[in-house]
N, C-alpha and C positions, 0 to 999 in steps of 0.2 A: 549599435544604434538602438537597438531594442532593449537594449539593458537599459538605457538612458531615458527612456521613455517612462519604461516602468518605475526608475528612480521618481523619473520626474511627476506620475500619479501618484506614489505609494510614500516618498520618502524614505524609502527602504532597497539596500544593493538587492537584482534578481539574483545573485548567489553571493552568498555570505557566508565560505567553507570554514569551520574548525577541524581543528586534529583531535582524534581521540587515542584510547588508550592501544587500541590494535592499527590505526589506518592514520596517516598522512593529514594535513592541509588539502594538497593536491589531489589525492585520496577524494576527499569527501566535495572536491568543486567535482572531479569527475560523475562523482555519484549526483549531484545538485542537479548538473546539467542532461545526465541522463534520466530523471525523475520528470525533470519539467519537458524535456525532448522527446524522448521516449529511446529504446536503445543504438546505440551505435551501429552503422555498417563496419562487419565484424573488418572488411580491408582497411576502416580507418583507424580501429583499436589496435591491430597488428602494425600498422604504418610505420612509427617514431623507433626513434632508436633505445628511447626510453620504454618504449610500448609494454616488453616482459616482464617492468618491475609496477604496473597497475592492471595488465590485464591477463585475462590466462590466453592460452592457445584456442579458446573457442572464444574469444573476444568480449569475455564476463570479465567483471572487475574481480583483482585478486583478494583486497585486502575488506571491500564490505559485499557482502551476501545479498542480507535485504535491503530492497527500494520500497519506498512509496510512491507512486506514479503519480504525478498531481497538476493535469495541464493548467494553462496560464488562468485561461476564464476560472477554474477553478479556488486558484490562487489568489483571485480579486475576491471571492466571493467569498471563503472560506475564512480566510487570513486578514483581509482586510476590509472585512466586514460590507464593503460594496454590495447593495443591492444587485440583485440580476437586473434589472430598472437601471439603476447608474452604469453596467456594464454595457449594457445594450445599449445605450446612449454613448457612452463612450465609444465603441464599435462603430456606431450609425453617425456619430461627429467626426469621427476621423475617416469613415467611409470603406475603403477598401485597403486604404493606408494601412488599418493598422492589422486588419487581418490580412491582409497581402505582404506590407514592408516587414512586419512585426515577426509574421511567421514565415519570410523568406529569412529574413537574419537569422531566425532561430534555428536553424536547420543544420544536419549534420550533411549533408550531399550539399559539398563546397560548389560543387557546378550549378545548382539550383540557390544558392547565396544569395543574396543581393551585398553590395560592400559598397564602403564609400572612394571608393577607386574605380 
């Protein structure tokens, strides 16, 4: 739901992974998601059955090193040139909606989620 929001301000997917020449598609949504989230509990990077071919045993990604950390407020302002003015308006129209629903979506702690189920 939060991805859709954001499409629906920006016109733009919140992660839009490529592959490069050392890492994955997959690879680099992992990295997208932990940039804008900030990092994984290391039990949910070990979790999948897939887990040891993206992350290592201490729960870092195997195939990119560096992150740029870059929360969402950030991402308005930065990237899509949004005034802090239009953000904070945005924020203050959607109320608590979007910093409550926005950033319970985004969340790595599936029990703190919101979902549409």
């Amino acid at each position: 739901m939060a991805c859709l929001v954001f499409e629906l301000v920006t016109g733009d997917f919140l992660f839009d992974p490529k592959s490069g020449s050392r890492f994955s598609r997959d690879d680099d949504h992992l990295a997208q998601m932990i940039e804008l989230l900030g990092n994984m509990p290391r039990s949910l990077c070990l979790a999948g059955k897939n887990a040891r071919e993206y992350f290592t045993k201490d729960g870092r990604l195997r195939h990119i090193e560096r992150l740029k950390y870059w929360p969402l407020r950030a991402v308005l302002v930065d990237k899509y040139d949004l005034d802090e003015e239009e953000v904070r308006y945005l924020y203050a129209s959607m109320g608590s909606w979007v910093h409550g629903f926005m950033g319970s979506c985004t969340r790595f702690a599936l029990a703190m989620r919101k979902s549409d189920v």
